[in-house]
MARVEX-146098 format. One record per atom (N, C-alpha, C): residue number from 1; atom name; x, y, z. Coordinates in pm, 1 decimal, padded with zeros to 6 digits. Layout:
N
<atom><nr>NUM</nr><atom>CA</atom><px>X</px><py>Y</py><pz>Z</pz></atom>
...
//
This chain:
65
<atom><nr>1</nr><atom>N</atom><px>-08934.5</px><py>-06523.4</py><pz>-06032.8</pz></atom>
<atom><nr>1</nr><atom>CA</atom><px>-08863.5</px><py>-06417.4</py><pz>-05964.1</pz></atom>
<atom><nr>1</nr><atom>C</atom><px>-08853.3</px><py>-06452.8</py><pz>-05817.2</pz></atom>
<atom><nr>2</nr><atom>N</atom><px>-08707.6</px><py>-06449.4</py><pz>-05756.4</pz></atom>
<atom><nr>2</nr><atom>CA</atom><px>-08705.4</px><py>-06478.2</py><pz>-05613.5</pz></atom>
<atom><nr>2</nr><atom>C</atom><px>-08743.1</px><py>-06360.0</py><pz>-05511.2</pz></atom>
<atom><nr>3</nr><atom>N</atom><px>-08808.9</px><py>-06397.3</py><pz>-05410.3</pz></atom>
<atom><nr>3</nr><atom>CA</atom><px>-08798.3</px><py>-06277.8</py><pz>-05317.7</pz></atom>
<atom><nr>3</nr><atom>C</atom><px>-08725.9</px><py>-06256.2</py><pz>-05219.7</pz></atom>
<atom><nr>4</nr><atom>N</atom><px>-08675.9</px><py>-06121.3</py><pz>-05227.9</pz></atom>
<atom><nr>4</nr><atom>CA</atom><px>-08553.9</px><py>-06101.3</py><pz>-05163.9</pz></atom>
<atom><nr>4</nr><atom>C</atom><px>-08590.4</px><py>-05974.2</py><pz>-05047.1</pz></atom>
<atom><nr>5</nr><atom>N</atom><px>-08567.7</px><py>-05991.8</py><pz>-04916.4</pz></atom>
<atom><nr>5</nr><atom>CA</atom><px>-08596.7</px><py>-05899.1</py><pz>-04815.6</pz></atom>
<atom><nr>5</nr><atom>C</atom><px>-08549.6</px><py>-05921.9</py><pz>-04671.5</pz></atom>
<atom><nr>6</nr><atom>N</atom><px>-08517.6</px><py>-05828.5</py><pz>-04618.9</pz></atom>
<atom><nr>6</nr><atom>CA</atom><px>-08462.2</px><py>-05819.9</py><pz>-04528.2</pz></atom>
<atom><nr>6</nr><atom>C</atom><px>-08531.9</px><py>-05838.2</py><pz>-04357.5</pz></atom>
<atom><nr>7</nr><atom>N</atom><px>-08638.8</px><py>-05819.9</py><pz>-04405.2</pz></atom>
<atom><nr>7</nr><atom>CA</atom><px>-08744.1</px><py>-05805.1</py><pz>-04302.5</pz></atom>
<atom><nr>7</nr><atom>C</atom><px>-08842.0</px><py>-05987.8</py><pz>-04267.0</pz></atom>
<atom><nr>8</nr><atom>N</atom><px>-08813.1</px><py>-05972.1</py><pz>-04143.6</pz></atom>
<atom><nr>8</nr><atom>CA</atom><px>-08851.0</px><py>-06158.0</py><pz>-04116.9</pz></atom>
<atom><nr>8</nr><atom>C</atom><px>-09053.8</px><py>-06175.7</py><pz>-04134.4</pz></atom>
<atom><nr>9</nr><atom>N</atom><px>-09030.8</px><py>-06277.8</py><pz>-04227.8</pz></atom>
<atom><nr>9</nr><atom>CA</atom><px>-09137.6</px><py>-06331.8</py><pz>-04265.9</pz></atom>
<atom><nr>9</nr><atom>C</atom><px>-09160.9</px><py>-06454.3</py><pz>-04216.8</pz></atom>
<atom><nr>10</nr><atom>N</atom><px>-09258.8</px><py>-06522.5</py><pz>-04266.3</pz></atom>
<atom><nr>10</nr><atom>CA</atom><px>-09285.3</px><py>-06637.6</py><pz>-04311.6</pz></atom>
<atom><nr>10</nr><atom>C</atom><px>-09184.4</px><py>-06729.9</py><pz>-04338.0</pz></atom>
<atom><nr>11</nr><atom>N</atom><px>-09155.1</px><py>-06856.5</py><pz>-04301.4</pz></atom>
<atom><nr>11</nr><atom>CA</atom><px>-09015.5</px><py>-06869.9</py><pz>-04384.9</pz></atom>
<atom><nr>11</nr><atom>C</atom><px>-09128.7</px><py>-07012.6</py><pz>-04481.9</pz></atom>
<atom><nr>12</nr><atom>N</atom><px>-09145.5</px><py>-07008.5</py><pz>-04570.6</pz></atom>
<atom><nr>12</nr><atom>CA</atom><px>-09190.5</px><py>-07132.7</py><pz>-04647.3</pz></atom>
<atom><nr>12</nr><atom>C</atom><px>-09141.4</px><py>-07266.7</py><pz>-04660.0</pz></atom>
<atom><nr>13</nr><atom>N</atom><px>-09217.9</px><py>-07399.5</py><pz>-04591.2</pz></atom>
<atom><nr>13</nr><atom>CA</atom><px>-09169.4</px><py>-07501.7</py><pz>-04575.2</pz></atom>
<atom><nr>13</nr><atom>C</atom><px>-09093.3</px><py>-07494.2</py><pz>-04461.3</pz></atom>
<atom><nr>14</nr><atom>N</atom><px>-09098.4</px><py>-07416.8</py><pz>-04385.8</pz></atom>
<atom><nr>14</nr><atom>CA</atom><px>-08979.3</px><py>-07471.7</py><pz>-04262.4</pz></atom>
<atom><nr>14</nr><atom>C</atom><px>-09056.1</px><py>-07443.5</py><pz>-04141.8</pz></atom>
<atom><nr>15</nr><atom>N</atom><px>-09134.5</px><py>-07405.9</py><pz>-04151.7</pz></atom>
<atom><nr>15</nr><atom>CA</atom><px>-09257.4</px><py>-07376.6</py><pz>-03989.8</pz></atom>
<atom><nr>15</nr><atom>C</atom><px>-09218.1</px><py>-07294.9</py><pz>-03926.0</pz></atom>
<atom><nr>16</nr><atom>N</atom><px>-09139.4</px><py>-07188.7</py><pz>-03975.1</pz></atom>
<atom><nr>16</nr><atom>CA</atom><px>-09151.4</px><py>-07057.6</py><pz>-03886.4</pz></atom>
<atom><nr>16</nr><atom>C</atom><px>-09148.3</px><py>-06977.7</py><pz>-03930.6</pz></atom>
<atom><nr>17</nr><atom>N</atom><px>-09102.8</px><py>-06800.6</py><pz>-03829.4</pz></atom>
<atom><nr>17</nr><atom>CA</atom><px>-09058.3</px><py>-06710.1</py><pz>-03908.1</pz></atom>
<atom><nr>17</nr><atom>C</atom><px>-08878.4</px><py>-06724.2</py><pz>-03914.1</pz></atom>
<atom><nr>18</nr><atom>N</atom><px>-08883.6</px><py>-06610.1</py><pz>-03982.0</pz></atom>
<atom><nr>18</nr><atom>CA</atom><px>-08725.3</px><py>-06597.0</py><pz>-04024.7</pz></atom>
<atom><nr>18</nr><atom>C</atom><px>-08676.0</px><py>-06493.8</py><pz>-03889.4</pz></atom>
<atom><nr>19</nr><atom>N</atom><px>-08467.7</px><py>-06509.1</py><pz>-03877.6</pz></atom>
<atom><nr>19</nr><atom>CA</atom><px>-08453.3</px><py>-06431.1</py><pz>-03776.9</pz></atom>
<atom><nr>19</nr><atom>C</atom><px>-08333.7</px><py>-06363.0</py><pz>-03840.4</pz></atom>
<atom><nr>20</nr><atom>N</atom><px>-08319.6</px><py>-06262.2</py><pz>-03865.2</pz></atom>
<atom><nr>20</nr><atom>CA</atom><px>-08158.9</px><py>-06214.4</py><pz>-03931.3</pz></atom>
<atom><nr>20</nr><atom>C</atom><px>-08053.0</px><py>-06283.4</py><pz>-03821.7</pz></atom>
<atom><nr>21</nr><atom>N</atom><px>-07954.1</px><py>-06329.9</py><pz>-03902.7</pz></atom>
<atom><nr>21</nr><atom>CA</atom><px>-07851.5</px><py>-06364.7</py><pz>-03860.9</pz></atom>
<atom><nr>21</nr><atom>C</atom><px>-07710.0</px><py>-06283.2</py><pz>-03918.2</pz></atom>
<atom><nr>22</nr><atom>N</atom><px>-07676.0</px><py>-06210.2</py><pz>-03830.7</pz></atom>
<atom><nr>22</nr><atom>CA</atom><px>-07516.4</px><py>-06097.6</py><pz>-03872.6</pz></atom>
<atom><nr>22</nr><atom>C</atom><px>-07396.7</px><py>-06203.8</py><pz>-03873.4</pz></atom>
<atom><nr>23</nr><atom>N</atom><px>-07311.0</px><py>-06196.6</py><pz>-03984.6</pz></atom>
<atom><nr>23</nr><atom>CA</atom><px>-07228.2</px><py>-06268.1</py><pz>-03977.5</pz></atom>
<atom><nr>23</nr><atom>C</atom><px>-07076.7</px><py>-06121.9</py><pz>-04039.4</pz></atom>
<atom><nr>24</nr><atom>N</atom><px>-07003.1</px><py>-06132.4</py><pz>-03938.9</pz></atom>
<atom><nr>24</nr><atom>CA</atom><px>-06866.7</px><py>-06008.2</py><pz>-03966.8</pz></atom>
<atom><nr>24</nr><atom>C</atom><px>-06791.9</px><py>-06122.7</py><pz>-04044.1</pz></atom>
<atom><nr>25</nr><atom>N</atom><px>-06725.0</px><py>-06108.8</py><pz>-04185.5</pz></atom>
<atom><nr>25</nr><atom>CA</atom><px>-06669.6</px><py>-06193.6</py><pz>-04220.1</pz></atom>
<atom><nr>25</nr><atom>C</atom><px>-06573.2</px><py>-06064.1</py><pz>-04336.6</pz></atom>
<atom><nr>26</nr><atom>N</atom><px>-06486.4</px><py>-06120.5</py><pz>-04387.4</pz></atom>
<atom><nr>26</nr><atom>CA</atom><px>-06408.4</px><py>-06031.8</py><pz>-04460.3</pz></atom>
<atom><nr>26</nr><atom>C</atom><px>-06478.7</px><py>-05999.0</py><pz>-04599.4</pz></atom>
<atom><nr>27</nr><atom>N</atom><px>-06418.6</px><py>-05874.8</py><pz>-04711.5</pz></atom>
<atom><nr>27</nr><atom>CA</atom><px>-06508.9</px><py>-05873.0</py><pz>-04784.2</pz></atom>
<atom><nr>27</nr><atom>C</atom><px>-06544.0</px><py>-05927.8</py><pz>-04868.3</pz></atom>
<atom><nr>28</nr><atom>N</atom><px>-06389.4</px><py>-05971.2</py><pz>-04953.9</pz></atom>
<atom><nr>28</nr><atom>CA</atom><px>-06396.4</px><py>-06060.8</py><pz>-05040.0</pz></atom>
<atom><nr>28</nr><atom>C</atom><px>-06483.9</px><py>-06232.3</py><pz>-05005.2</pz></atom>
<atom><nr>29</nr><atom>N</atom><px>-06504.9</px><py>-06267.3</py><pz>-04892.3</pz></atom>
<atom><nr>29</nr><atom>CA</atom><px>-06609.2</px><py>-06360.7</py><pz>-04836.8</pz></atom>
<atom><nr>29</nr><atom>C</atom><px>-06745.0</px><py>-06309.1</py><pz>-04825.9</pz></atom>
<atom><nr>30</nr><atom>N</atom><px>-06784.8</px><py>-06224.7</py><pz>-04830.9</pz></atom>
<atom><nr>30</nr><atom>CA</atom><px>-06930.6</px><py>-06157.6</py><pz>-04837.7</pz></atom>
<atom><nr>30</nr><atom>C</atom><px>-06949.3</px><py>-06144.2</py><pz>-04980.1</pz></atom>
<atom><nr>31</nr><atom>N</atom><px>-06863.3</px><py>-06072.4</py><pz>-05101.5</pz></atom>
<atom><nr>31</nr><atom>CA</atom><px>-06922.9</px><py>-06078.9</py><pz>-05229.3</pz></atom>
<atom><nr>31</nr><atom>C</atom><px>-06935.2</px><py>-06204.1</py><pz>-05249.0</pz></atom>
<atom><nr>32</nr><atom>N</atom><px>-06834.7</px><py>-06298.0</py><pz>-05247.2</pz></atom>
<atom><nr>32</nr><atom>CA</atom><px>-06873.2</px><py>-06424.5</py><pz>-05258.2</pz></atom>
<atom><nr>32</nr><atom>C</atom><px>-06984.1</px><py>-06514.6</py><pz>-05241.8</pz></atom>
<atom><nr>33</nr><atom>N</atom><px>-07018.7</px><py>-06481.7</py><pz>-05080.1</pz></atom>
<atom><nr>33</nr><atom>CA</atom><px>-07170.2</px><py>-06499.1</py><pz>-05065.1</pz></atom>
<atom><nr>33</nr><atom>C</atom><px>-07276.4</px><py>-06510.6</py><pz>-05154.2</pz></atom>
<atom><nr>34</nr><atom>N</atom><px>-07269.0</px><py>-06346.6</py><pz>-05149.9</pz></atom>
<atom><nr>34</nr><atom>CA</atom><px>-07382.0</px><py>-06250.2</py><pz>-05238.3</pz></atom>
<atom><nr>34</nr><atom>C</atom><px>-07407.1</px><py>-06334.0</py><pz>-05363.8</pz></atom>
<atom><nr>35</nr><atom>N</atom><px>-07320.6</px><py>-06358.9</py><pz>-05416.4</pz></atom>
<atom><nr>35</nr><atom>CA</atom><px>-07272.4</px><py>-06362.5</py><pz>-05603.6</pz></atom>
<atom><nr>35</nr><atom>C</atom><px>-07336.1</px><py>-06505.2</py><pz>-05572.8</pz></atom>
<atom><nr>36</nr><atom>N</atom><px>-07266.6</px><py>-06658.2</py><pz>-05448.9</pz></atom>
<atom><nr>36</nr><atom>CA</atom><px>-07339.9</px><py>-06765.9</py><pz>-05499.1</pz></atom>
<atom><nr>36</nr><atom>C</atom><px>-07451.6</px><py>-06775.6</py><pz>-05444.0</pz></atom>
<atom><nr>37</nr><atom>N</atom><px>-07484.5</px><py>-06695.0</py><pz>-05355.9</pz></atom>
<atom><nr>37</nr><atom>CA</atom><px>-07656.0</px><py>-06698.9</py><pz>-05368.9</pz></atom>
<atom><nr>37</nr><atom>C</atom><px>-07762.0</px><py>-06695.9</py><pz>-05434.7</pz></atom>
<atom><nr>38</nr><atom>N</atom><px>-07710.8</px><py>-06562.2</py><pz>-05506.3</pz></atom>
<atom><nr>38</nr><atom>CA</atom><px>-07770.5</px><py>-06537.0</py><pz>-05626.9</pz></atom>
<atom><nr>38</nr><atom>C</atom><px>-07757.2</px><py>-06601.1</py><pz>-05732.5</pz></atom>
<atom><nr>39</nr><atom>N</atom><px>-07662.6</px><py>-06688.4</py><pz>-05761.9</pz></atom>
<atom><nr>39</nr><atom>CA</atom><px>-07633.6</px><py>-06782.0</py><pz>-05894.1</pz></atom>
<atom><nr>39</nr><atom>C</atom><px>-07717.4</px><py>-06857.0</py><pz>-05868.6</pz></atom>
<atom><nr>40</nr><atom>N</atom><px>-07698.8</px><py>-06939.6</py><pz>-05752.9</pz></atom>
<atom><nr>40</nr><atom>CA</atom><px>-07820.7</px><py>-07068.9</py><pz>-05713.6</pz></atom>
<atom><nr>40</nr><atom>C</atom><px>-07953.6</px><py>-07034.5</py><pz>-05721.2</pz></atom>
<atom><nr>41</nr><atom>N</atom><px>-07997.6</px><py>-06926.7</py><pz>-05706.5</pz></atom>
<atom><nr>41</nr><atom>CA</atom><px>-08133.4</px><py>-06863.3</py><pz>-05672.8</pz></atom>
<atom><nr>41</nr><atom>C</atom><px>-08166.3</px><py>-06849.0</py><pz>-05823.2</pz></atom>
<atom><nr>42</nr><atom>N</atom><px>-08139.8</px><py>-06838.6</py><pz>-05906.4</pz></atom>
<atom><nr>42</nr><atom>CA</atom><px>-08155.7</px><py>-06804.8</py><pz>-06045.6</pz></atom>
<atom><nr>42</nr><atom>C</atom><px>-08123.7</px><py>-06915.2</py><pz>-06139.4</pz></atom>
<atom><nr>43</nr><atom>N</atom><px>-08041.3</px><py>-07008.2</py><pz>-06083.1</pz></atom>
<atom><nr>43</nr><atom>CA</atom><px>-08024.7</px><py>-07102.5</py><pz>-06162.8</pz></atom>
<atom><nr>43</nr><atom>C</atom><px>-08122.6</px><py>-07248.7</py><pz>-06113.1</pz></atom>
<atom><nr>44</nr><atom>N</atom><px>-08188.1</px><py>-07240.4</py><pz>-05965.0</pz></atom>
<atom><nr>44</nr><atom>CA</atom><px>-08260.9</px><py>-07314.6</py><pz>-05980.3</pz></atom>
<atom><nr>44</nr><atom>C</atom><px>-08398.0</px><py>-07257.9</py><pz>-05928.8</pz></atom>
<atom><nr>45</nr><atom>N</atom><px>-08434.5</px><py>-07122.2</py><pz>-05930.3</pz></atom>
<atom><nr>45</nr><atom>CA</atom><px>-08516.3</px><py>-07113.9</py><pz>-05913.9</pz></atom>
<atom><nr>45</nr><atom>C</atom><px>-08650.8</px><py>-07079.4</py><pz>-05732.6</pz></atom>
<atom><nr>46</nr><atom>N</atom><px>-08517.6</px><py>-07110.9</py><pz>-05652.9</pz></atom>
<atom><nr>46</nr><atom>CA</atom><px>-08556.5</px><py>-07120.6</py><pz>-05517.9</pz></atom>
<atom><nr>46</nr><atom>C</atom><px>-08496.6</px><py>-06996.0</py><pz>-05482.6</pz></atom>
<atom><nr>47</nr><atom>N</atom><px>-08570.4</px><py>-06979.9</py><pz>-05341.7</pz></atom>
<atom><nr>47</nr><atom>CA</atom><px>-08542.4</px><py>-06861.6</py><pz>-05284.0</pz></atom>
<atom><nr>47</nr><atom>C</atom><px>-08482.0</px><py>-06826.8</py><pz>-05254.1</pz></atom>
<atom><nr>48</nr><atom>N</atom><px>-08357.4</px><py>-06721.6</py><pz>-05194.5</pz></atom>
<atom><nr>48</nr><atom>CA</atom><px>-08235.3</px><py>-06688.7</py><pz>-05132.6</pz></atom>
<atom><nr>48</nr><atom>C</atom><px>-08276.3</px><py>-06708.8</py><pz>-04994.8</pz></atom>
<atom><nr>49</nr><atom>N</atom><px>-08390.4</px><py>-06707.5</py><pz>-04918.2</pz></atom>
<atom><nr>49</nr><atom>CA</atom><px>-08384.9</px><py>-06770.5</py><pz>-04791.5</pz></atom>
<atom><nr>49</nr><atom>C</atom><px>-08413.3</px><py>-06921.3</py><pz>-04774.9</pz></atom>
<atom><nr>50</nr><atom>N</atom><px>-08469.9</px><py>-06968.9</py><pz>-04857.9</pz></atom>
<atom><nr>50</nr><atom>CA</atom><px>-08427.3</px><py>-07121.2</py><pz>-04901.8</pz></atom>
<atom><nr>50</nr><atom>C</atom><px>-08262.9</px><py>-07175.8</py><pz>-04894.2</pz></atom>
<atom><nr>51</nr><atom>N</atom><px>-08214.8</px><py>-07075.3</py><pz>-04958.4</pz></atom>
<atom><nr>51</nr><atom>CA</atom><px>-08066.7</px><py>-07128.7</py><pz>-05005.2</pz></atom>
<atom><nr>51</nr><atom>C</atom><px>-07998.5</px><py>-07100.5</py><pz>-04837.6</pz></atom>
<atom><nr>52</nr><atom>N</atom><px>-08033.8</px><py>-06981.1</py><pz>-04807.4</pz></atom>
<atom><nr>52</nr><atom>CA</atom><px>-07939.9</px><py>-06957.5</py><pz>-04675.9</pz></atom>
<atom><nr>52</nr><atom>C</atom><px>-07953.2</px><py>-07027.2</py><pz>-04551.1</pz></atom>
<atom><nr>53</nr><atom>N</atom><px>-08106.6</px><py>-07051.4</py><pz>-04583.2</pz></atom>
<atom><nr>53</nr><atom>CA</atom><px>-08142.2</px><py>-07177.2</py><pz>-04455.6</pz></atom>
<atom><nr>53</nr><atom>C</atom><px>-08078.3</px><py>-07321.5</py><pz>-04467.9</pz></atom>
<atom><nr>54</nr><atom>N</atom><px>-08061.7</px><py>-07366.6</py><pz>-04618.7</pz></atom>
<atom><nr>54</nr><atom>CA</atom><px>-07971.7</px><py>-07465.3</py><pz>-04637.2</pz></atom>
<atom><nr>54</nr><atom>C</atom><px>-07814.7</px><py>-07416.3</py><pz>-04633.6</pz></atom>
<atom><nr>55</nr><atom>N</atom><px>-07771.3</px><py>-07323.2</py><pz>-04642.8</pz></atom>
<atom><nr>55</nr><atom>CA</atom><px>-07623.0</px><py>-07289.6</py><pz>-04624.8</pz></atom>
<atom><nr>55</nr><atom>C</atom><px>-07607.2</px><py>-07317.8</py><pz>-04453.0</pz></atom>
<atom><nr>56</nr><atom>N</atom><px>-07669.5</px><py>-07240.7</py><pz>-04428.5</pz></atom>
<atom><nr>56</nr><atom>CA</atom><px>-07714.8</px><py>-07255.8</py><pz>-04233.4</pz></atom>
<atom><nr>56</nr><atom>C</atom><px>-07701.0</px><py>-07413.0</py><pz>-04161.4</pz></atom>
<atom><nr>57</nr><atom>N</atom><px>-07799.8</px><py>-07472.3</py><pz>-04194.3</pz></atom>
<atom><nr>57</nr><atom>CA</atom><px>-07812.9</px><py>-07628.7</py><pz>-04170.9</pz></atom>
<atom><nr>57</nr><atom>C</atom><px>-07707.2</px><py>-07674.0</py><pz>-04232.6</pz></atom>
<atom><nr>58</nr><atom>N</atom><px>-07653.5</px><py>-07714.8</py><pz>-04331.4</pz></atom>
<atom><nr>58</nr><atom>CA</atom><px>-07488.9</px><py>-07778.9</py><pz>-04388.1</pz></atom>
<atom><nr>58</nr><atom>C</atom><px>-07395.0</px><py>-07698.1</py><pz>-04281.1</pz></atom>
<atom><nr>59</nr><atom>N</atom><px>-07416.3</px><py>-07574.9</py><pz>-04229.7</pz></atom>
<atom><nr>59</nr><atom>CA</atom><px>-07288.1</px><py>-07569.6</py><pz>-04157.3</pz></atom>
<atom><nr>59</nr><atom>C</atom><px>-07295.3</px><py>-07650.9</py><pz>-04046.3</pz></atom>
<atom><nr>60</nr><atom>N</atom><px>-07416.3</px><py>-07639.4</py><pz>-03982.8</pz></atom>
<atom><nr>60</nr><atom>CA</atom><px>-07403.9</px><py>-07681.2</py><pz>-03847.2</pz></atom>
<atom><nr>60</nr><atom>C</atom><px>-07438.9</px><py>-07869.7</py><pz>-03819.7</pz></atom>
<atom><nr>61</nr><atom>N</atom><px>-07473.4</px><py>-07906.3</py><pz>-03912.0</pz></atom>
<atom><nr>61</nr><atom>CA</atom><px>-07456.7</px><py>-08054.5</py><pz>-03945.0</pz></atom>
<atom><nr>61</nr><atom>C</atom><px>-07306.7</px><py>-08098.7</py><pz>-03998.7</pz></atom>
<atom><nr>62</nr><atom>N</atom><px>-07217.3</px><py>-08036.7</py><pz>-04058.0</pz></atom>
<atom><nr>62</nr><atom>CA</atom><px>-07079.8</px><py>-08036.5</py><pz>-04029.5</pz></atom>
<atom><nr>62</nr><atom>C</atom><px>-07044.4</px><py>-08024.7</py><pz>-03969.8</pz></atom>
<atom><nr>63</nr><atom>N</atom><px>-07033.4</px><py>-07948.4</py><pz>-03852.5</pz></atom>
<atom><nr>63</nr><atom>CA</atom><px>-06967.9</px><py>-07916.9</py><pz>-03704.5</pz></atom>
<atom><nr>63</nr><atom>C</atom><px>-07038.4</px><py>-08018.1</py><pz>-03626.3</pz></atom>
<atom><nr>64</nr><atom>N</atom><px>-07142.0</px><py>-08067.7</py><pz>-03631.9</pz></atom>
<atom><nr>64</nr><atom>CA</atom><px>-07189.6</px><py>-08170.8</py><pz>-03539.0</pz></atom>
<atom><nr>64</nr><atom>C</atom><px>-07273.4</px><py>-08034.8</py><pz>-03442.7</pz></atom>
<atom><nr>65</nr><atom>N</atom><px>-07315.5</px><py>-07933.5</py><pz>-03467.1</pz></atom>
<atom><nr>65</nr><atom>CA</atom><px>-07427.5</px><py>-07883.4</py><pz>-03367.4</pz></atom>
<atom><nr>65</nr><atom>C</atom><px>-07592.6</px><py>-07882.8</py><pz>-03366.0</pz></atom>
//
């Protein structure tokens, strides 16, 4: 079972805590989100702040920041 919360923890394996990050994006791009987060999170087993910290890092290693 993944854990899912809103409130900044621990982040596991990455040496810190967690910081919410707001992103305004349209809606049909937010269910989207939601839905492959949760697919990945269930299909392999890792955390949804696992997954978002790697969604996070792929963006900004694409942009070169």
């Amino acid at each position: 079972m993944t854990r899912d919360t809103a409130s900044p923890h621990p982040a596991a394996g990455t040496g810190g805590e967690t910081e919410p990050l707001t992103l305004l994006v349209d809606r049909d791009l937010f269910r989207a989100f939601q839905r492959c987060t949760w697919i990945i999170a269930h299909e392999t087993d890792r955390s949804r702040l696992e997954i978002m910290n790697e969604m996070v890092r792929d963006f900004l290693i694409k942009h070169d920041c």
